[in-house]
Backbone as CSV, one residue per row, in Angstrom:
resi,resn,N_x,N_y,N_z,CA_x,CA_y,CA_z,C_x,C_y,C_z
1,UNK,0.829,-1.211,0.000,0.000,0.000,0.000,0.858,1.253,0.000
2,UNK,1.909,1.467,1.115,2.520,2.379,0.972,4.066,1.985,0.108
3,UNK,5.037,2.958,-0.253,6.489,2.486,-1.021,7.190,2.817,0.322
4,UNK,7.968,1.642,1.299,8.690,2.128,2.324,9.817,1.201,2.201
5,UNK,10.745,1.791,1.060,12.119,1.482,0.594,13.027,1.870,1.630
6,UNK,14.193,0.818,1.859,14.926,1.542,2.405,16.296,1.048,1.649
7,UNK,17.700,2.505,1.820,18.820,2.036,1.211,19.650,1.583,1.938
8,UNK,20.409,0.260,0.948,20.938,-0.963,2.039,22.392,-0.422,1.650
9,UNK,22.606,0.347,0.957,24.039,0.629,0.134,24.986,1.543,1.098
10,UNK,25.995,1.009,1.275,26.964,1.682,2.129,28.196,1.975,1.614
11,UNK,28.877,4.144,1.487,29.934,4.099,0.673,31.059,4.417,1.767
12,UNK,30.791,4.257,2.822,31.828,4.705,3.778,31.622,3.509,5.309
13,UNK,32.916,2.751,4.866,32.746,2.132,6.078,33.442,2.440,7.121
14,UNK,33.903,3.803,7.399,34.680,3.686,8.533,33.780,3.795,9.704
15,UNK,34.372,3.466,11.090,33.707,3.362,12.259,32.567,2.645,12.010
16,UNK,32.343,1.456,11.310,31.848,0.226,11.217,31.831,-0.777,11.874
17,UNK,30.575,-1.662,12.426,30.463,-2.106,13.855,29.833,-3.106,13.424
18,UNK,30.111,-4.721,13.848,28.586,-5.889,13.517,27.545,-4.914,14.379
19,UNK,26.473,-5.597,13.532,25.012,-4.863,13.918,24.510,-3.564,13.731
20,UNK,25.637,-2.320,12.861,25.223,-1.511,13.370,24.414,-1.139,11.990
21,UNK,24.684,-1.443,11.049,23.459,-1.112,9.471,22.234,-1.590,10.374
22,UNK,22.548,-3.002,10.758,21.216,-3.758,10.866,20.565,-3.012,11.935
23,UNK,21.090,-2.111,12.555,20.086,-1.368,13.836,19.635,-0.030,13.285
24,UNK,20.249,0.309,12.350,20.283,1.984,11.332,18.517,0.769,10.830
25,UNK,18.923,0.030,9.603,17.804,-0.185,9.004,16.382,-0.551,9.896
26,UNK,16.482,-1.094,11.162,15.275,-2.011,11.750,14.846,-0.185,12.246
27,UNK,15.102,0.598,12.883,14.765,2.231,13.125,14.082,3.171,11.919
28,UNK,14.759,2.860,10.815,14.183,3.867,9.511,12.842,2.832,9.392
29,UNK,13.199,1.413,8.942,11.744,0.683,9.049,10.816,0.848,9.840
30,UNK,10.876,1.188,11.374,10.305,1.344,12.082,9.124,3.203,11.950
31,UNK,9.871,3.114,11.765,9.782,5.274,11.691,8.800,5.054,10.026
32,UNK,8.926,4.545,9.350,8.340,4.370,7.930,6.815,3.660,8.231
33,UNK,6.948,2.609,9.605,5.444,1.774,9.694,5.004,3.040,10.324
34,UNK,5.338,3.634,11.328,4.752,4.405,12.263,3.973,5.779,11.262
35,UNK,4.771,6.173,10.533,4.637,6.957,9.284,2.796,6.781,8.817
36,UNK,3.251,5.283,7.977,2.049,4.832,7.254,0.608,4.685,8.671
37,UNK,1.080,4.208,9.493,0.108,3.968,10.586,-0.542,5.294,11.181
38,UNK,-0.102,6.094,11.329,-0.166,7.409,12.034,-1.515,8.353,10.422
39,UNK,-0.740,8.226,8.994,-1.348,8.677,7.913,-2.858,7.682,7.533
40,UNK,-3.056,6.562,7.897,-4.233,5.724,7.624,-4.953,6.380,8.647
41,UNK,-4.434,6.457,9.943,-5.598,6.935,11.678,-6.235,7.939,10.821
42,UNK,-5.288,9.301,10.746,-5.736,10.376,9.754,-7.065,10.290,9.144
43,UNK,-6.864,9.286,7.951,-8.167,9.052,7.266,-9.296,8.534,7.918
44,UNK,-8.872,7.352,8.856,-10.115,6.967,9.473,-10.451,7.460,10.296
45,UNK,-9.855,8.513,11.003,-10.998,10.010,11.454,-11.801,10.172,10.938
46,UNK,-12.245,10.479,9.565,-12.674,10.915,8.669,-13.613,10.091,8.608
47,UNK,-13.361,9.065,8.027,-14.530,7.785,7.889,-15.507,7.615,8.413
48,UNK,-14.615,7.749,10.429,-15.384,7.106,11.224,-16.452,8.464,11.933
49,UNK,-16.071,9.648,11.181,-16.964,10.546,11.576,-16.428,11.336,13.055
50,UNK,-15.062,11.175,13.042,-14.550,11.451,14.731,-14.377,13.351,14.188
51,UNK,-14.033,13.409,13.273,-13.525,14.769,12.960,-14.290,15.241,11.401
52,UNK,-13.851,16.614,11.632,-14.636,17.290,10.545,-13.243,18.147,9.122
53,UNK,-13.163,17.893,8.169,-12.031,18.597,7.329,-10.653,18.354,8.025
54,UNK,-10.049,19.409,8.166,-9.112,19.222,8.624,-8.682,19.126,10.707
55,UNK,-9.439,19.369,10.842,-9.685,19.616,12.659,-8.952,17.966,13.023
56,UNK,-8.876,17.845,14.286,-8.430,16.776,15.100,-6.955,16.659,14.696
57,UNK,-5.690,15.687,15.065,-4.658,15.146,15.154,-4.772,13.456,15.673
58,UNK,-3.810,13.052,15.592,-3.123,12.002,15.945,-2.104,11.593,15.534
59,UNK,-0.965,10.569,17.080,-0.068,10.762,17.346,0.209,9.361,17.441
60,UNK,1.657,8.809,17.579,2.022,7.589,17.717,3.621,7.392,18.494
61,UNK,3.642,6.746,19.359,5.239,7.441,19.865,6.063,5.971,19.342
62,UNK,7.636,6.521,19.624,8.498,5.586,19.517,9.298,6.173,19.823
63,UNK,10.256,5.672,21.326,10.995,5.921,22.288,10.999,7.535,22.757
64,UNK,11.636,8.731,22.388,11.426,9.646,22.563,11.449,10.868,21.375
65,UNK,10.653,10.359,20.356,10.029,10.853,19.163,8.710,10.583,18.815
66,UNK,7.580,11.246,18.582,6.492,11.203,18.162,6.155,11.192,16.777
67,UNK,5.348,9.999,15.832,4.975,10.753,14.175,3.789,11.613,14.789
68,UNK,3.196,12.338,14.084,2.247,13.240,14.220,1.411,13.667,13.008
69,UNK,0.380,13.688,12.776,-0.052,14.275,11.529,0.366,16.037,11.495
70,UNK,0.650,16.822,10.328,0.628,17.859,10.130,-0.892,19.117,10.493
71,UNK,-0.159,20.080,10.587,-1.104,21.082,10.809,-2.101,21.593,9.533
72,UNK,-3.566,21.904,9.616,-3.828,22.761,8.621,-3.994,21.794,6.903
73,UNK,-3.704,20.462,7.097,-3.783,19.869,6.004,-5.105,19.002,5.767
74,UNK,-5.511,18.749,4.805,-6.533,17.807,4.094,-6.114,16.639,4.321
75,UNK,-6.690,15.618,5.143,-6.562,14.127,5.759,-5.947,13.335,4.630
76,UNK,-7.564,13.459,3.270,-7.436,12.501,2.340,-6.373,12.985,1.431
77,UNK,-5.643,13.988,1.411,-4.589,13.980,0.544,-3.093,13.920,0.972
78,UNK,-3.476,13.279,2.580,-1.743,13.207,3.457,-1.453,11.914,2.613
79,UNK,0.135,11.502,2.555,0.990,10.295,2.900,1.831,10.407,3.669
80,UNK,2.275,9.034,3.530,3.484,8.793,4.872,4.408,10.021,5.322
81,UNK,4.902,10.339,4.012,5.996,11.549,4.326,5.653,12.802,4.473
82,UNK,4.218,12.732,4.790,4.162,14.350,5.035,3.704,14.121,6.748
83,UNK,3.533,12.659,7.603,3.769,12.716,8.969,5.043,13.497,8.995
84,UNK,4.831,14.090,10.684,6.013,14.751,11.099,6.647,14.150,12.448
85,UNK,7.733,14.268,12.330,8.800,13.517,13.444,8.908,14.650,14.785
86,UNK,8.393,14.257,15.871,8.564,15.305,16.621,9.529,14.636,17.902
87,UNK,10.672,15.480,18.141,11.018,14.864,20.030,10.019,15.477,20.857
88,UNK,9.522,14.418,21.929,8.528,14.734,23.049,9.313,15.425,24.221
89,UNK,10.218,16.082,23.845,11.462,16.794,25.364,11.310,18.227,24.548
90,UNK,11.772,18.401,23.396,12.304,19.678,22.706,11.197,20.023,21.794
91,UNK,10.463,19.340,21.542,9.143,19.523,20.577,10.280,20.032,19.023
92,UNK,11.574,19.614,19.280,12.124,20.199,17.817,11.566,19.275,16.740
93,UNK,11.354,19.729,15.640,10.928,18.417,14.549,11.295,18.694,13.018
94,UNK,11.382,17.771,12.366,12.158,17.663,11.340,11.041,17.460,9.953
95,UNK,11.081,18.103,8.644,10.689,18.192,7.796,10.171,19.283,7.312
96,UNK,9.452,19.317,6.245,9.026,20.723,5.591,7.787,20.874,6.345
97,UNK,6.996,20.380,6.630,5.835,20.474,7.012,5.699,20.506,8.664
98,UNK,5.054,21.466,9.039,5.229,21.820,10.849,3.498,20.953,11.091
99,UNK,4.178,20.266,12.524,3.381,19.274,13.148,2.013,19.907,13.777
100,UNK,0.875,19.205,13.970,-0.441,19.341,14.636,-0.054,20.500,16.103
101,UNK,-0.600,21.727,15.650,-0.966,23.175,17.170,-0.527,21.915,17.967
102,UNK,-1.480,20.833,18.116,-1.720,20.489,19.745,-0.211,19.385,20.039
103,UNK,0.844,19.327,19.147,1.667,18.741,19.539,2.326,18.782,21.376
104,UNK,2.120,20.068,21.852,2.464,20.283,22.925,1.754,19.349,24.495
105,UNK,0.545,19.128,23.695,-0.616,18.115,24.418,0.062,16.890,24.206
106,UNK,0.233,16.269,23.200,0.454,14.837,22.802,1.791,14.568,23.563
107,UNK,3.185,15.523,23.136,3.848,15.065,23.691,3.929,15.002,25.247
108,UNK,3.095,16.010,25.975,2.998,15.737,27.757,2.299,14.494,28.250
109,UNK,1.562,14.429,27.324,0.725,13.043,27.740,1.753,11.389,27.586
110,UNK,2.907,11.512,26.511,3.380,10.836,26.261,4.541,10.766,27.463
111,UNK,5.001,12.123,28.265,6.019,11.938,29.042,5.280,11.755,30.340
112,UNK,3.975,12.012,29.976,3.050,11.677,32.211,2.996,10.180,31.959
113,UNK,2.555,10.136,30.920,1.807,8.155,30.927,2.927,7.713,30.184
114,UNK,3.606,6.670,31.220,4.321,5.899,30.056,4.169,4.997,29.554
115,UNK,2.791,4.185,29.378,2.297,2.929,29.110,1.610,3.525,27.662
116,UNK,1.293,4.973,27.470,0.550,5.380,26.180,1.329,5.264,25.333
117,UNK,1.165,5.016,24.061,2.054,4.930,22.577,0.661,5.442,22.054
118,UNK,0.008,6.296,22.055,-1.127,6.657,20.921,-1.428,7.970,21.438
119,UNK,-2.264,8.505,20.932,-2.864,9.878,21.213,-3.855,10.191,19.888
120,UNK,-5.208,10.312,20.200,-6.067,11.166,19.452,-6.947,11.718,20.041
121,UNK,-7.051,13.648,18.939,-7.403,14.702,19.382,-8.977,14.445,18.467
122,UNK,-10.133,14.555,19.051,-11.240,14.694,17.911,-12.056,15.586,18.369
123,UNK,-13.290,15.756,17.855,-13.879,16.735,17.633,-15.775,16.058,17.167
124,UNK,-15.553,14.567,17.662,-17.166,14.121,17.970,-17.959,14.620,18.082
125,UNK,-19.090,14.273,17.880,-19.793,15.579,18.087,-20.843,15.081,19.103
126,UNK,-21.234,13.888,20.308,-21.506,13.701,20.964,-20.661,14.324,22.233
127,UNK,-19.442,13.851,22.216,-18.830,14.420,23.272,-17.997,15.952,23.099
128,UNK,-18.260,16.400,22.100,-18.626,17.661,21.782,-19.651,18.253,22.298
129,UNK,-20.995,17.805,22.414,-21.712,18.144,23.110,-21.542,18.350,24.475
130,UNK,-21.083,17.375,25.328,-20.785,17.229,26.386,-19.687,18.308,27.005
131,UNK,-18.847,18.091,26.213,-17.511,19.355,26.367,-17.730,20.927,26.636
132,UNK,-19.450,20.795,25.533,-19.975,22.466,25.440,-20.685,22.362,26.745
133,UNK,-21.496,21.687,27.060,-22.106,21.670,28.515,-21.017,21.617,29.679
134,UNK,-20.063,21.074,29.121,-18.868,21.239,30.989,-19.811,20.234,31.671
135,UNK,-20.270,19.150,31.325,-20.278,18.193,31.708,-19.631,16.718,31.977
136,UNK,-19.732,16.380,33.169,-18.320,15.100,33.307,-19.640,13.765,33.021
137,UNK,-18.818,12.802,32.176,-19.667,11.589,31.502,-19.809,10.866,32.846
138,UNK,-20.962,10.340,33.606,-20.484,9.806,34.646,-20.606,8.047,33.661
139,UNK,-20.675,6.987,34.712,-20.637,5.976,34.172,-21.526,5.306,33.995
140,UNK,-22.504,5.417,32.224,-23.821,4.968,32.553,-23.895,3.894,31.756
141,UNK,-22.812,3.023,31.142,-22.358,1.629,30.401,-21.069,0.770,30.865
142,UNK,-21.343,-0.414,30.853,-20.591,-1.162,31.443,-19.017,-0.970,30.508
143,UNK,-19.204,-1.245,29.134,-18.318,-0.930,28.127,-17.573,0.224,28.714
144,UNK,-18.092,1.462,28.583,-17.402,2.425,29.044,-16.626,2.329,30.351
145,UNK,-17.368,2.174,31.139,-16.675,2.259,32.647,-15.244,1.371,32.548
146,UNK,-15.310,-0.140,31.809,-14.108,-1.004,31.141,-12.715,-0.172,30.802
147,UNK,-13.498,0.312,29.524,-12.630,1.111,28.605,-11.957,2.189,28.692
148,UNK,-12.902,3.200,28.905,-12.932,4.895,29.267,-12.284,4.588,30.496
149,UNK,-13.137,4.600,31.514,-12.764,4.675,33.072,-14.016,5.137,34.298
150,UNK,-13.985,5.314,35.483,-14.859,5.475,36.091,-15.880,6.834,35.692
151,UNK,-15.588,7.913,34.950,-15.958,8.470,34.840,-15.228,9.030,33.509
152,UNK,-16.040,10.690,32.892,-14.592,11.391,32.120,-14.978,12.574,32.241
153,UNK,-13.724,13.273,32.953,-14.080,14.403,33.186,-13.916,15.790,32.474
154,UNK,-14.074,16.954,32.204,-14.022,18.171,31.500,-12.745,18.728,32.178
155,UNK,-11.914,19.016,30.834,-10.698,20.043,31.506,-11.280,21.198,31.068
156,UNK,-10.548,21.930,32.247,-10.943,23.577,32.528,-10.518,24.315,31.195
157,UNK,-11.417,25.494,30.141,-11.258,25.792,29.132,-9.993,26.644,29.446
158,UNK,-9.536,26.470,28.384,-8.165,27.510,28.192,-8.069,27.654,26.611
159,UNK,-7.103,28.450,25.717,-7.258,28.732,24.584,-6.338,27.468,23.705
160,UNK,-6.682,27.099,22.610,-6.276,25.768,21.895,-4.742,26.118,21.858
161,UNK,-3.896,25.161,22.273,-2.517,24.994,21.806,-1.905,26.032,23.015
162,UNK,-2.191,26.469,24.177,-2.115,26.827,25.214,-1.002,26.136,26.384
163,UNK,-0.233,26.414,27.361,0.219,25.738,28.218,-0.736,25.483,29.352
164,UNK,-2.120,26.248,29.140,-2.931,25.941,29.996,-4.031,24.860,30.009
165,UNK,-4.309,24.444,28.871,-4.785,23.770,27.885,-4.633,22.789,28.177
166,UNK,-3.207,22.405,27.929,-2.161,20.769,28.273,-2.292,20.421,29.960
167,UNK,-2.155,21.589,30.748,-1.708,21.338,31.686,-3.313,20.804,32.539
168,UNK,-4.452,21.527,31.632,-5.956,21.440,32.526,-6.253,20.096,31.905
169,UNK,-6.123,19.867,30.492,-6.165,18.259,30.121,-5.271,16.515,30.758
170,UNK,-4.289,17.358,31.220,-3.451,16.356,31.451,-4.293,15.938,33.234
171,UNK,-4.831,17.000,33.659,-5.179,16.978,34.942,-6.568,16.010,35.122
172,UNK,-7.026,16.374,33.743,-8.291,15.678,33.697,-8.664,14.185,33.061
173,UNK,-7.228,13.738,32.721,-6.688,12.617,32.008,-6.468,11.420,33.173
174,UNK,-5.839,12.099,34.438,-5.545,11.233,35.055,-5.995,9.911,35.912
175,UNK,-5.699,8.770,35.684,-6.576,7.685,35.607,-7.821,7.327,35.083
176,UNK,-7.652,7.847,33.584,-8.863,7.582,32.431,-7.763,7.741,31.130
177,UNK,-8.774,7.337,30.639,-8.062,6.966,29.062,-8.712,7.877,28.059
178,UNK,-9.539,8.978,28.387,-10.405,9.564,27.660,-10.238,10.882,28.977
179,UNK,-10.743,12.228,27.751,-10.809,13.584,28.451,-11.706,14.080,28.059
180,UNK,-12.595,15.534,27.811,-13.239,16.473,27.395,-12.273,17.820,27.626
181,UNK,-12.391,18.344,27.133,-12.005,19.550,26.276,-12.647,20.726,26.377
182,UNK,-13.094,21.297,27.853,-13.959,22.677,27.245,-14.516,23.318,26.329
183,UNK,-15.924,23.068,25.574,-16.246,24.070,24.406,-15.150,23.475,23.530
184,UNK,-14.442,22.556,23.312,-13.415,22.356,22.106,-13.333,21.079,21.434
185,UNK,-13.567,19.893,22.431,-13.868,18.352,21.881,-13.083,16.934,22.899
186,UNK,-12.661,16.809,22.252,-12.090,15.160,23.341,-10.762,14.680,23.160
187,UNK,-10.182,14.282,23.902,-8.814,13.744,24.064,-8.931,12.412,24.065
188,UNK,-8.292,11.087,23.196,-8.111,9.779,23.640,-7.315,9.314,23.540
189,UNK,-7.385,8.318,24.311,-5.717,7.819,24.481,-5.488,6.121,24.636
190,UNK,-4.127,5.263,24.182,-4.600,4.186,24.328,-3.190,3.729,24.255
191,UNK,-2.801,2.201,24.667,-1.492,1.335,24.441,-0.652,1.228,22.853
192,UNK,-1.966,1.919,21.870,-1.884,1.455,20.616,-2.847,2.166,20.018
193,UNK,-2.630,2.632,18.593,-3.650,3.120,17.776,-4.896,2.665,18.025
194,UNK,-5.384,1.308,17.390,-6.402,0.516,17.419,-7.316,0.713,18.922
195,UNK,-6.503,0.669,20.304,-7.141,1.071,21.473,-7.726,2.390,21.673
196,UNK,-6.441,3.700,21.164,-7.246,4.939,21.202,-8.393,5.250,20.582
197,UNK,-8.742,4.150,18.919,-9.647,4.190,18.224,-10.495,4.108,18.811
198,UNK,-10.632,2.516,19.607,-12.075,1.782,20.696,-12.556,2.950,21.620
199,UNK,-11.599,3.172,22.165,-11.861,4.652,23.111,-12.500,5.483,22.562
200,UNK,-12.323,6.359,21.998,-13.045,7.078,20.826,-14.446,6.596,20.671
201,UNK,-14.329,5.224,20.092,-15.699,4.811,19.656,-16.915,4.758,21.156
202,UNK,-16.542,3.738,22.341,-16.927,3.956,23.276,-17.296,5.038,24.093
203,UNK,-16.409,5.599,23.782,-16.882,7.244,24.471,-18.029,8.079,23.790
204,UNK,-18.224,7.866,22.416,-18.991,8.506,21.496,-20.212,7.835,21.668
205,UNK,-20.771,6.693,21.886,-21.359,5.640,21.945,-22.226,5.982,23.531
206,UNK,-21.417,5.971,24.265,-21.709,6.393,26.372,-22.133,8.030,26.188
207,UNK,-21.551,8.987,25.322,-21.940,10.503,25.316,-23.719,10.052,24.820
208,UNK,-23.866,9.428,23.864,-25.270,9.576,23.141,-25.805,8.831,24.425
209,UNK,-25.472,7.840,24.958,-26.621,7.073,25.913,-26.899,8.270,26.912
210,UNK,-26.078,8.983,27.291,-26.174,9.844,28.440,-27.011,11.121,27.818
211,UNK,-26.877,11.629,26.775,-28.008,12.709,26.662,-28.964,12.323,26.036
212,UNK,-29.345,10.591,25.132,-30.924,10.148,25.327,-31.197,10.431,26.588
213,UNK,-30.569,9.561,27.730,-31.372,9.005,28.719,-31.335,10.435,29.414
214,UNK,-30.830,10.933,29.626,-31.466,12.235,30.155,-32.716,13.020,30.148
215,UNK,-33.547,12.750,28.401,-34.427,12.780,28.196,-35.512,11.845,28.615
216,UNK,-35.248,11.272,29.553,-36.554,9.608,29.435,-36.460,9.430,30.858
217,UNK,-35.695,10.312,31.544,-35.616,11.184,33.317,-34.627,10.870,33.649
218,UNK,-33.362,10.866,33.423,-32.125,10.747,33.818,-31.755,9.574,34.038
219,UNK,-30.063,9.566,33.352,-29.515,8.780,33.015,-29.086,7.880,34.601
220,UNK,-28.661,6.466,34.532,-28.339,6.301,35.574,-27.325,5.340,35.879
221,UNK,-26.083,5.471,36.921,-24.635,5.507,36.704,-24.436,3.890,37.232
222,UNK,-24.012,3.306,36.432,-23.128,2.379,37.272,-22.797,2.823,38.766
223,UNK,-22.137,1.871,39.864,-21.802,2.588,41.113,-20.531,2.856,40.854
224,UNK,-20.032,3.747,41.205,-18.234,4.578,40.787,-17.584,3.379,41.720
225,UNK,-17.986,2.445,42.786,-17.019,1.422,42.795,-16.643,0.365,41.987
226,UNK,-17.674,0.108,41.655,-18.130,-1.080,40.160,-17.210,-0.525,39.414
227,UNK,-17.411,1.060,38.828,-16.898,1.308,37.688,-15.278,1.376,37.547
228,UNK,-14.516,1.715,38.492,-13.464,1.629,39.426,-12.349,0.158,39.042
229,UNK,-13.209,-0.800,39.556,-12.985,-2.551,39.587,-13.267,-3.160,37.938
230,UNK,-13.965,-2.221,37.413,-14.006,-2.706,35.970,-12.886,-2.569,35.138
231,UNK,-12.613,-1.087,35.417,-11.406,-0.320,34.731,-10.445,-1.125,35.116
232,UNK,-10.284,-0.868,36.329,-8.814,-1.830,36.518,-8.572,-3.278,36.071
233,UNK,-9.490,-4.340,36.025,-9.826,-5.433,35.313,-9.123,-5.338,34.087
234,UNK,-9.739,-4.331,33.435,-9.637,-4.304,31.942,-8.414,-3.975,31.461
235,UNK,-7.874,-3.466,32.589,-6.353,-2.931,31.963,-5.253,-3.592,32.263
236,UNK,-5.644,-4.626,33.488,-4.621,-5.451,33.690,-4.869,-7.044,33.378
237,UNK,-5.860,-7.068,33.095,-6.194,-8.898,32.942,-7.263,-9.094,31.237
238,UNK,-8.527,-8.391,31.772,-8.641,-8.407,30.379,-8.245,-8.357,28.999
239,UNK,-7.871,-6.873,28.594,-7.384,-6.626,27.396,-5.801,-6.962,27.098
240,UNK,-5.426,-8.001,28.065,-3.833,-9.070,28.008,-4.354,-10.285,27.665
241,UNK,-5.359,-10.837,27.603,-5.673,-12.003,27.487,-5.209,-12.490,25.639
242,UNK,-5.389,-13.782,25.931,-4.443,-14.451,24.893,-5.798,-14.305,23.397
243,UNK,-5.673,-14.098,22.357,-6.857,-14.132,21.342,-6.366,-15.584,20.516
């Protein structure tokens, strides 16, 4: 699907080491999947209805570099090489094309949690809703409470791409896998692309149950200990289990 060539040709061997091409090549390969993986999420934003044109990001780490989608660009006309390489310490990054405003978010989340390798920014429009109300999702699906976490709460508004922003999201991140966004949209997060996706989906899925059932006399919560014992389940025994 994608062309992720790499050159095996070497015209200078000095300071030449066994292993050391073979550790140069398994890194550029690596940085090339992350590339293509990071540019498909992109699109299936799109697909899956998480984002609108160009709005949202997503992120993918590997050791202490992030790919990132670009700022300001059209999803369906990214490829691999127009991801951007970011360090999560210096936010310095490399290529023609400058990385997603909210890089400053992705990479804090990547240095608080160190079990995350994913990050996506969307712009749902269920928990969009929710975000505009400054409402916290309490736990009114078993799925969710699993997935998400006991609850998900609203970070305090601050202006997009902000140090206040990162710092009110990261606050509202903690011990959940999912955020809200003041008036702005949702944060998710996961071990792996594919998980931040589920997240996403689940959360979008628990936002609509919670403002039907609101209508039909209020929604009503799992017990926050239940929801508590689920989460933790799920993160240490469940979603390890053998397929």
């Amino acid at each position: 699907m994608y062309n992720c060539s790499v050159s095996l040709f070497l015209t200078d061997y000095s300071g030449y080491r066994p292993g050391h091409r073979k550790d140069k090549i398994v890194k550029e390969t690596e940085e090339e999947t992350a590339r293509a993986l990071v540019c498909e999420a992109g699109k299936r934003l799109l697909r899956e209805g998480l984002v609108e044109r160009t709005w949202g990001n997503v992120s993918r780490i590997s050791s202490e570099e992030m790919i990132v989608t670009p700022g300001g660009l059209e999803y369906e006309a990214l490829t691999p090489a127009d991801m951007v390489k970011v360090n999560i310490r210096t936010l310095e990054y490399t290529g023609k094309l400058k990385p997603s405003s909210e890089k400053n978010l992705h990479a804090r989340i990547y240095l608080e949690r160190k079990n995350i390798n994913a990050v996506i920014h969307t712009h749902q429009q269920n928990a969009s809703t929710l975000a505009a109300a400054r409402r916290t999702l309490p736990p009114v699906l078993d799925d969710m409470a699993q997935i998400v976490g006991p609850d998900v709460r609203v970070a305090q508004y601050a202006a997009s791409s902000s140090r206040a922003i990162v710092k009110n999201t990261i606050k509202a991140l903690r011990g959940r896998m999912a955020a809200f966004m003041a008036n702005h949209g949702a944060v998710c997060i996961g071990r792996d692309l594919d998980e931040a996706f589920v997240v996403a989906q689940v959360l979008e899925k628990a936002c609509k149950t919670y403002i039907e059932a609101e209508f039909l006399g209020g929604a009503k919560s799992v017990r926050k200990f239940d929801a508590i014992l689920m989460h933790r389940y799920y993160l240490r025994k469940y979603s390890k289990q053998k397929k």
